[in-house]
C-alpha positions as CSV (number, residue, x, y, z in Angstrom):
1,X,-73.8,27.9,-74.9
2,X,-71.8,25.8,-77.1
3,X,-69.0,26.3,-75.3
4,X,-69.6,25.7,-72.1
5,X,-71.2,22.0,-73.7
6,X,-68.5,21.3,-75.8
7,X,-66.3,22.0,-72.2
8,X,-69.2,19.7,-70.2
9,X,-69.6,17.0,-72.7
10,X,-66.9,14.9,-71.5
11,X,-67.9,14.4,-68.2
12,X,-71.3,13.1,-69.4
13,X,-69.5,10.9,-71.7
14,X,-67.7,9.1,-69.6
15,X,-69.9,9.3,-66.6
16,X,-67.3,11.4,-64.1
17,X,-68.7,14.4,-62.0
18,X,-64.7,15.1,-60.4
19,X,-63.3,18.3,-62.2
20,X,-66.7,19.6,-62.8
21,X,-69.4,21.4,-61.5
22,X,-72.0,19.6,-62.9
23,X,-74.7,18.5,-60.4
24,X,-74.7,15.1,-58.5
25,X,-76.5,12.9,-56.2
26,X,-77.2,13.6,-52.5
27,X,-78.7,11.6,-50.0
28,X,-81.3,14.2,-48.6
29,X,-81.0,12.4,-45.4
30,X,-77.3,13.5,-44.9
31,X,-77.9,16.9,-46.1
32,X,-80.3,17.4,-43.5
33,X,-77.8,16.3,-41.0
34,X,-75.0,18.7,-42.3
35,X,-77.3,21.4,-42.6
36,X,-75.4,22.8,-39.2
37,X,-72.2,22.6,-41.7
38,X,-74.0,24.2,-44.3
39,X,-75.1,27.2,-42.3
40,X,-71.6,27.9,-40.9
41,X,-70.0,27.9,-44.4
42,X,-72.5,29.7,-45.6
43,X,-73.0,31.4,-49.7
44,X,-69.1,30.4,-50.0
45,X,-70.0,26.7,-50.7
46,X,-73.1,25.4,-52.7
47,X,-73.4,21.0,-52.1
48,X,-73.2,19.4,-56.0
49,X,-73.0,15.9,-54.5
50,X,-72.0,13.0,-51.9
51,X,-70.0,10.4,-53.6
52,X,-69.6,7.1,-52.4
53,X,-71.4,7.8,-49.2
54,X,-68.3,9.9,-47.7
55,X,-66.5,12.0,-50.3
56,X,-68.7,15.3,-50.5
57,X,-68.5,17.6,-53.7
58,X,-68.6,21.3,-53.2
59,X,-69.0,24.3,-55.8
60,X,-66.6,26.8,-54.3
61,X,-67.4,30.4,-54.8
62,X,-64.6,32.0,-52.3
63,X,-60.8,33.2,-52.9
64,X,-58.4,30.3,-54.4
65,X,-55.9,31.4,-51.6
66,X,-58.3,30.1,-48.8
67,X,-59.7,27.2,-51.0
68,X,-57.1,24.2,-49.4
69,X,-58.1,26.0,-45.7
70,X,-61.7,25.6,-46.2
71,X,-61.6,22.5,-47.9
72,X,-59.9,21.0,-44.5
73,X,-62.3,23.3,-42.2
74,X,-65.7,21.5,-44.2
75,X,-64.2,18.4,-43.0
76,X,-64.2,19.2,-39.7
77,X,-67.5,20.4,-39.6
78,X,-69.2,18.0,-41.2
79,X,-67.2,15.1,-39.0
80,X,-69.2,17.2,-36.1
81,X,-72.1,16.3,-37.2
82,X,-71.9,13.0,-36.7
83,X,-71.6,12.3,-40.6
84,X,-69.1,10.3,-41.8
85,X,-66.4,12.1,-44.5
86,X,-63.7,11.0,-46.1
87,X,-62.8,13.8,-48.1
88,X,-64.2,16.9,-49.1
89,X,-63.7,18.0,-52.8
90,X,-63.7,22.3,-53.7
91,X,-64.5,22.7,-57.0
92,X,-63.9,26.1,-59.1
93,X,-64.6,25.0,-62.2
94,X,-62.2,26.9,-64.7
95,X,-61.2,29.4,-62.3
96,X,-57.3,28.6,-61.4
97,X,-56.8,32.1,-59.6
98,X,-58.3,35.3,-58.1
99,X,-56.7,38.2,-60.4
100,X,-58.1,41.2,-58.5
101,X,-57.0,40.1,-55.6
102,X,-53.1,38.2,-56.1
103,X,-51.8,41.2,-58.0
104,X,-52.7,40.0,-61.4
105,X,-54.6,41.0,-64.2
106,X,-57.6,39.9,-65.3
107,X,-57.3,41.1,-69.1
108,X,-54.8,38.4,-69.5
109,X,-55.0,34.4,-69.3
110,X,-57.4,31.9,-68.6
111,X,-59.5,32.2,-65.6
């Protein structure tokens, strides 16, 4: 527990959710109108929050390989839905890599 705040404590501190996985706002009236997005993508992506009206945060729970992939694909869909996006953002938190599956192992080095 102390930790994971002493890890958190900077993005409260200076007010920055990018790089975390800390929680964020969302209009709910967008999220109801990706909600077609949402269902597609499914338990692989959990929304944190909307910045600036067009930049949507996601906690990313798939492999690291396909991360860039389905960062572009969550784009798409949400542009289909008649929302406007800028960017979507992947976070992983601390995870860098996927050890079980890229041939490494997971006894060794920060994951």
């Amino acid at each position: 527990e102390a930790c994971h705040a002493s890890k958190t404590a900077i993005y409260k501190e200076k007010g920055v959710l990018t790089g975390s996985t800390l929680p964020g706002q969302a209009d709910p009236e967008v999220v109801a109108k990706i909600q077609p997005a949402m269902d597609v993508l499914g338990d692989v992506v959990e929304l944190l929050s909307i910045e600036a009206d067009t930049v949507f945060r996601f906690k990313y729970h798939g492999l690291i390989k396909n991360k860039r992939g389905m960062s572009a694909w969550a784009g798409v869909l949400i542009r289909n839905c008649d929302v406007d996006c800028t960017g979507v953002v992947f976070e992983t938190g601390f995870r860098k890599r996927d050890p079980y599956y890229d041939g490494g192992s997971h006894w060794y080095g920060p994951y």
